[in-house]
N, C-alpha and C positions, 0 to 999 in steps of 0.2 A: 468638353471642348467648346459648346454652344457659351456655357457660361465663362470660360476665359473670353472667347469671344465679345460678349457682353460687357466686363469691366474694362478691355482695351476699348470700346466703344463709351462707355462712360467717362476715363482719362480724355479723349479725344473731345467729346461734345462737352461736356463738362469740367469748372475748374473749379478749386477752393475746397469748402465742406461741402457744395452740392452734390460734385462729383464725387466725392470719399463717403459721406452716406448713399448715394446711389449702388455704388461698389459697396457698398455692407449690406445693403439690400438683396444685391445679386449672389452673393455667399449665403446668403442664409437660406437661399430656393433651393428644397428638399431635394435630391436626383429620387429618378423611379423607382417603385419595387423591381422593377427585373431587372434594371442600371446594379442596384445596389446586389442583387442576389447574383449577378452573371461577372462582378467583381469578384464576390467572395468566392467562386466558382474557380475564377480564373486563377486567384491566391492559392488556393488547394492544391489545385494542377500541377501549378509550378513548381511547389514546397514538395508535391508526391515525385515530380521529376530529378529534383535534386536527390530526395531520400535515397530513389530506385538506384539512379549514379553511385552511391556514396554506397549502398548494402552492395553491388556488383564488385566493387572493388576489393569489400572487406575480407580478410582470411574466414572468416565464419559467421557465424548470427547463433541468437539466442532467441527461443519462444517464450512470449507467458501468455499462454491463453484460458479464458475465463465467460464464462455463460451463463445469463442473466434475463429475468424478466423484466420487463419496464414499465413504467407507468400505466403504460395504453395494451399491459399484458400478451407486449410481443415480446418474444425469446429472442435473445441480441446473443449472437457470439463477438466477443471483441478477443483480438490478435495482436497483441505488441508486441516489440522487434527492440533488440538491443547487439550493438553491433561495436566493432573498434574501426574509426575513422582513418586513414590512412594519412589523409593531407594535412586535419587539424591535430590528429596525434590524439584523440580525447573517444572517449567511451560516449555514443547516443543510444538516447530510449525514445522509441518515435511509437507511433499507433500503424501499423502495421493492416488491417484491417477491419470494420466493423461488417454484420452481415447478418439479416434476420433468417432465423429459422423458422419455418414456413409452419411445420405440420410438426414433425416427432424432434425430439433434442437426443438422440439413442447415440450412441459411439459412433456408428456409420455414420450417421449427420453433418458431426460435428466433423469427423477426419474428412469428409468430403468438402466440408467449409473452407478445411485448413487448406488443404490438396490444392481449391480452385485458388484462392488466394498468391500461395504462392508460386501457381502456373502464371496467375496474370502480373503479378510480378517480376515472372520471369530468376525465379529463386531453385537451384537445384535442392533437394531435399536434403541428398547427401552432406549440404554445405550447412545444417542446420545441428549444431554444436547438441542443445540440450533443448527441452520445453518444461517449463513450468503451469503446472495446475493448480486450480482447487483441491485436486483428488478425487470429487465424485466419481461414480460408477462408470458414469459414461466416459470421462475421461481417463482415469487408471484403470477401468477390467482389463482381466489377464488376454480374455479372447476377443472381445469384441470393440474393447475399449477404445478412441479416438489415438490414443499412444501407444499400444500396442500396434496398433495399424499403420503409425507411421514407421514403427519399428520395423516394420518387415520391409519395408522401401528400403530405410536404412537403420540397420541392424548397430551399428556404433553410436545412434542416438542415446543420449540423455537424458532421464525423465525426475524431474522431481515433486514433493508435494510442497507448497506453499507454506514456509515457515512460519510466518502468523497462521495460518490455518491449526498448522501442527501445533503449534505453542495453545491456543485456544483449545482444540481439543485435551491436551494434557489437565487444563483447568477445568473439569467438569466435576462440578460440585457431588458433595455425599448428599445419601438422601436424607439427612437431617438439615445440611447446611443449606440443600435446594428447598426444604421446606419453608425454610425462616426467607431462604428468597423471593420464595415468590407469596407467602403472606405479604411481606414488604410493598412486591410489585402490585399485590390486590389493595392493599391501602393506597398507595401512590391511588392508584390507579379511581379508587374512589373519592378518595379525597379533591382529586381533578378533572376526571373524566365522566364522572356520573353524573354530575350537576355542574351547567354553569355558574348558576346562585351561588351552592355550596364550595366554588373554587375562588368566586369574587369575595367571599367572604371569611375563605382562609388568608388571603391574601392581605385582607386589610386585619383581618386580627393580627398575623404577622409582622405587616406594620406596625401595629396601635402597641406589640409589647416591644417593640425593638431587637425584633430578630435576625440571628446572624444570616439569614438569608430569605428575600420576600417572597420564595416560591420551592415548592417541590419539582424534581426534573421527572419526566416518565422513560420509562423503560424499555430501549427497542432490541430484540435479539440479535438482529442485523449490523448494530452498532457494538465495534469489539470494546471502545470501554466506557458503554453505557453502564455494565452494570457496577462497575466501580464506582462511576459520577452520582447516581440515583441513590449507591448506601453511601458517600460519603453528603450527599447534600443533607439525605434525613437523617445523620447522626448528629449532625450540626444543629439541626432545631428539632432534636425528638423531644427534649420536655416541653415545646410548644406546643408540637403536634398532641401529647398526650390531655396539653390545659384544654384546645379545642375540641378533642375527641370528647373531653369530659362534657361539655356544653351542649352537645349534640344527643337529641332524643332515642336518634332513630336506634334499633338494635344491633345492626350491621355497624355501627359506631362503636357499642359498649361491646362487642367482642373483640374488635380492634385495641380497644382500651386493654381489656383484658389482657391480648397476648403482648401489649408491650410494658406492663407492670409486673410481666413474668421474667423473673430475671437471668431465667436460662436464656431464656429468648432475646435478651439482652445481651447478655454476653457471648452467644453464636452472632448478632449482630455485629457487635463490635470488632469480635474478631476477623468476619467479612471485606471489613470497612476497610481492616490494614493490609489483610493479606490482599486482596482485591488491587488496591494501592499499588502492591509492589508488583502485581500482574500488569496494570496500568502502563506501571514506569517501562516495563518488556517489552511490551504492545508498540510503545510511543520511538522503540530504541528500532522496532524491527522496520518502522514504517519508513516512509520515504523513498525520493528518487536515486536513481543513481549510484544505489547500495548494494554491493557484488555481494554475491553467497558467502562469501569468505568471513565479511563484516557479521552477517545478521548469524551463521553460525558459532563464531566467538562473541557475540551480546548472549545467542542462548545459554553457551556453556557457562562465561560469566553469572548468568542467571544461576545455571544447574548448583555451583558453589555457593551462590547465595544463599540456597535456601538450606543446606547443611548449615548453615550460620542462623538461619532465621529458626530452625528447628530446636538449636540451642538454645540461643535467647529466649526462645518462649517460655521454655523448662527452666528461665532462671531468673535475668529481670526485666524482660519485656521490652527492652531498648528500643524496640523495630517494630512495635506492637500500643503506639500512643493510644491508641483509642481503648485497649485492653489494661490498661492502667487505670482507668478509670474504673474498670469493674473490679468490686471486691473479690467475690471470691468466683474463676474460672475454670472451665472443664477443660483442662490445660489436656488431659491425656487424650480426647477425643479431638482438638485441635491438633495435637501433634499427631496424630495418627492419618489428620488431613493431610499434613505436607508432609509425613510419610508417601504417603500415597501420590502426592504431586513429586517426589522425587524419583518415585518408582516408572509415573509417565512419561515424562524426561528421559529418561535416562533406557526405555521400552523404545521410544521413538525418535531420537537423536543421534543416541552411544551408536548406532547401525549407520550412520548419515554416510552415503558412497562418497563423500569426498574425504579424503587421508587426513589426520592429525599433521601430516610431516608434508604432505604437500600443502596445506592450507597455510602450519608454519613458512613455507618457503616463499609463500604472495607476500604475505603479510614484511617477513624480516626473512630474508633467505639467509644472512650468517647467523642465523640462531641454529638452524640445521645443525646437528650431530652429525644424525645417522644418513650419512648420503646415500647408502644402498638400500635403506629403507623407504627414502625421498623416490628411488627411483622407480621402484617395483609398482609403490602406490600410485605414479605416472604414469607408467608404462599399462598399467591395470585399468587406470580412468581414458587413457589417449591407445589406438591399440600403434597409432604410426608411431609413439616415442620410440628413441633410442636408448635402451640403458645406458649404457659405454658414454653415449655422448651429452648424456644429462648429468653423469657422474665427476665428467672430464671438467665438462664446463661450469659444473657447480664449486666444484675443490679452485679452479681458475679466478672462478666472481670473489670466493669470501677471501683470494689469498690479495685480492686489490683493494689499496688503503685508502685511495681516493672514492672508492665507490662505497666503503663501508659507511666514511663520512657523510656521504651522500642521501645516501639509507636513513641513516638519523634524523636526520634534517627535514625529510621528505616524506609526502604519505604514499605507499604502495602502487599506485595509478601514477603519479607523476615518475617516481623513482624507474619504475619499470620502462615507459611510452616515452621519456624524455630524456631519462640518464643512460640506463643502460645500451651500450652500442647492439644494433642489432646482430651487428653483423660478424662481429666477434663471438656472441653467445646466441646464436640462432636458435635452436631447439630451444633451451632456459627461456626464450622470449616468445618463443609460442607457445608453448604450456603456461604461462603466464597468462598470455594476449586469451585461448582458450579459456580459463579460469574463471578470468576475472568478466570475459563477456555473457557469463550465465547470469538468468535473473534467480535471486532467492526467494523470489515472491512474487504475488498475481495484486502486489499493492496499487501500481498503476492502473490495473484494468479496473482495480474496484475505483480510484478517484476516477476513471474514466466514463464509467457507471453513470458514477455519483454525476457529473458534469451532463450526459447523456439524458437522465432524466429529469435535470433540471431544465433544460432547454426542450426537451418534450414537450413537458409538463406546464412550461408558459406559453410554445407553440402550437401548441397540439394539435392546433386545423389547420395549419400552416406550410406545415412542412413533411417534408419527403423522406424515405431513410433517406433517399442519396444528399438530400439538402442538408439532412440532421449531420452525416458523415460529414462534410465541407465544412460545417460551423462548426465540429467536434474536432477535424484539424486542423483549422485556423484557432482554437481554443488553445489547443494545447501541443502545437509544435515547439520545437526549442528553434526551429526557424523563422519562425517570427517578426525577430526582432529587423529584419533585414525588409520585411515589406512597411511596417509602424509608418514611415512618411505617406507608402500609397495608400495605405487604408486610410489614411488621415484627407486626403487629400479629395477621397473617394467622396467625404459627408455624409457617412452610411447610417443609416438609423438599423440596428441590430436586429429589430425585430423581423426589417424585411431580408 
């Protein structure tokens, strides 16, 4: 206000350029750290007031919650919330709550984190559809566990494990093929890590021969496809890496040499390289916002088929396997006996997914439905309030309308649903819908919420508060936003305060 003040007083005293640089002058005086932090404060507030509104309204909520250490070795629980908007008609993921845990991370902890949350919230538990986890102990044990405990509050809850989590664990390597892994990751790892000299001067060798790439990537386990990136970077320059290794005295060099002139060991690599590849491409399909369990269960199963096809190929000409073309001759049977085995994980930890074949069909394209009696049990089995009778009525009803099938084609599942179909004609059909489709498949949010969390830590660190770090965490990443962009503009806010 002082500085509006200020350039109306420069228009008045001042005319020409004297007064128009005086007034650019007065724009450019910084406002204070507490001006600038009791804005960002105030933004929060607002954006957590609207949320509060708009989740009161909603038929239900979805949980994904996920527990983490942070830079500065505090245990973060974060809470996100996914809900169907009534007034916009559209599906939100908002952040829901962050909250450090103090002393122990045990099931009790966490379910007490949740509990307070969404008491101050003002959230009945009852109304809380499904929650998604990592799976850890704390969070899935049978007796003690943080979802078991909210089960007993309410018993028709939802619980699932994180389908990139699940997908990831399916891919865990044999112990020959983690062998050749993690040799890989000890060369990485020395060729970069061990000497700065000796990384400056991989670096400019890799120049000087004109290599398909000036650098090695290192390897984080934390990162889902790190390990793809790291054998696909050094497949791309291993006969350079091998010229280097050869120029290098040291002995920890000439064994390295060794094991990549071995061409088993080669050809476990390569094979790495593709299968890795096609783990990548899953990884990258599960991830994102906005993605209903519906989506990321038909990417896996899509996936599950693939690899019946990749299992083929490999046993005949490699199609899907470029970098195994390269090798002459390959231990084709001990690869296939991998995605043997990754077909077997799959198929251990998905073929059981509580959500139905036939209801998942019916999100997706309800007139593909057959079997309506079968659409409905698998309903009635997920929802305990469904109506058989009147899920069956109403479904024979939708596919026998031509205008709605057209509709259907045209449209993706969210819109077709929240936008076309009447509610009030097919009421039950649109809440087992509206239900469905407001689960999260995934704790991917919380991890990029992490990820955002410890970036802002980690530049703040003396800085800032949880409660301050929470305020910049939801002005980072709300989808509301876009609605304050002028006042935060207008505010002149330097970020860091």
């Amino acid at each position: 206000m002082v500085k509006e003040c200020m350039e109306a007083l420069a228009d008045t005293l001042f005319e020409g350029k004297e007064g128009q640089q005086l007034k650019q002058k007065v724009r450019q005086i910084p406002l204070s750290s507490t001006t600038t932090t009791r804005r960002a404060e105030l933004l929060s507030e607002d954006v957590q007031s609207q949320l509060d509104s708009a989740i009161q309204s909603a038929p239900c909520i979805a949980l994904a919650a996920d527990e983490s250490t942070d830079v500065s070795d505090n245990a973060q629980l974060l809470v996100y919330v996914r809900f169907y908007n009534e007034e916009t008609k559209t599906f939100v993921e908002d952040i829901l709550g962050v909250t450090a845990l103090k002393t122990h991370t045990r099931g009790e902890d966490i379910y007490l984190a949740i509990k307070e949350m969404l008491t101050q919230r003002r959230i009945d538990v009852k109304n809380v559809v499904s929650i998604t986890t990592d799976g850890a102990p704390s969070m899935m044990g049978r007796e003690k566990g943080a979802v078991s405990r909210l089960k007993e509050d309410n018993p028709e809850l939802l619980s699932y494990h994180c389908i990139i989590h699940l997908s990831v664990l399916c891919s865990t390597l044999s112990e020959h093929h983690a062998e050749v892994m993690n040799t890989i990751t000890k060369l990485v790892n020395f060729l970069r890590a061990s000497s700065a000299h000796q990384h400056r001067l991989l670096r400019e060798f890799l120049a000087e021969v004109d290599a398909p790439a000036n650098d090695l990537l290192l390897h984080s386990n934390v990162r889902w496809l790190s390990k793809g990136k790291v054998l696909a970077r050094f497949w791309k320059i291993r006969n350079e890496i091998k010229d280097f290794l050869a120029q290098q005295k040291s002995h920890k060099a000439q064994v390295f040499l060794q094991f990549l002139e071995e061409e088993s060991n080669m050809d476990t690599l390569a094979f790495l390289v593709d299968i890795t590849g096609h783990l990548n491409d899953l990884n990258l399909k599960l991830q994102g916002k906005d993605n209903s369990v519906c989506d990321l269960v038909a990417a896996v199963q899509s996936f599950q088929r693939k690899l019946d096809i990749l299992k083929m190929d490999l046993e005949q000409d490699c199609t899907h396997f470029p970098s195994m073309k390269e090798i002459q001759d390959s231990n084709i049977t001990a690869h296939s006996d991998f995605i043997q085995k990754l077909i077997e994980n799959f198929k251990a930890h998905f073929d059981g997914f509580s959500l139905g074949d036939q209801l998942m069909l019916f999100v997706r394209s309800p007139f593909l439905v057959k079997n309506v009696i079968s659409f409905s049990k698998e309903a009635v089995h997920m929802y305990k309030w469904a109506n058989a009778q009147a899920l069956q009525m109403e479904l024979l009803d939708l596919q026998a309308d031509v205008v709605l099938r057209e509709q259907c084609e045209s449209s993706d599942p969210v819109t077709f649903w929240l936008q076309t179909v009447p509610k009030a004609k097919f009421p039950v059909l649109h809440k087992v819908d509206v239900y469905t489709l407001t689960m999260f498949g995934s704790t991917y949010c919380c991890e990029s919420a992490f990820s955002t969390l410890n970036i802002i830590k980690n530049k703040y660190r003396s800085q800032l508060t949880n409660d301050r770090v929470h305020a910049c965490l939801r002005i980072a990443l709300t989808p509301f936003l876009p609605r304050f962009k002028r006042l935060a503009a207008s505010a002149n806010a330097n970020f860091s305060h």
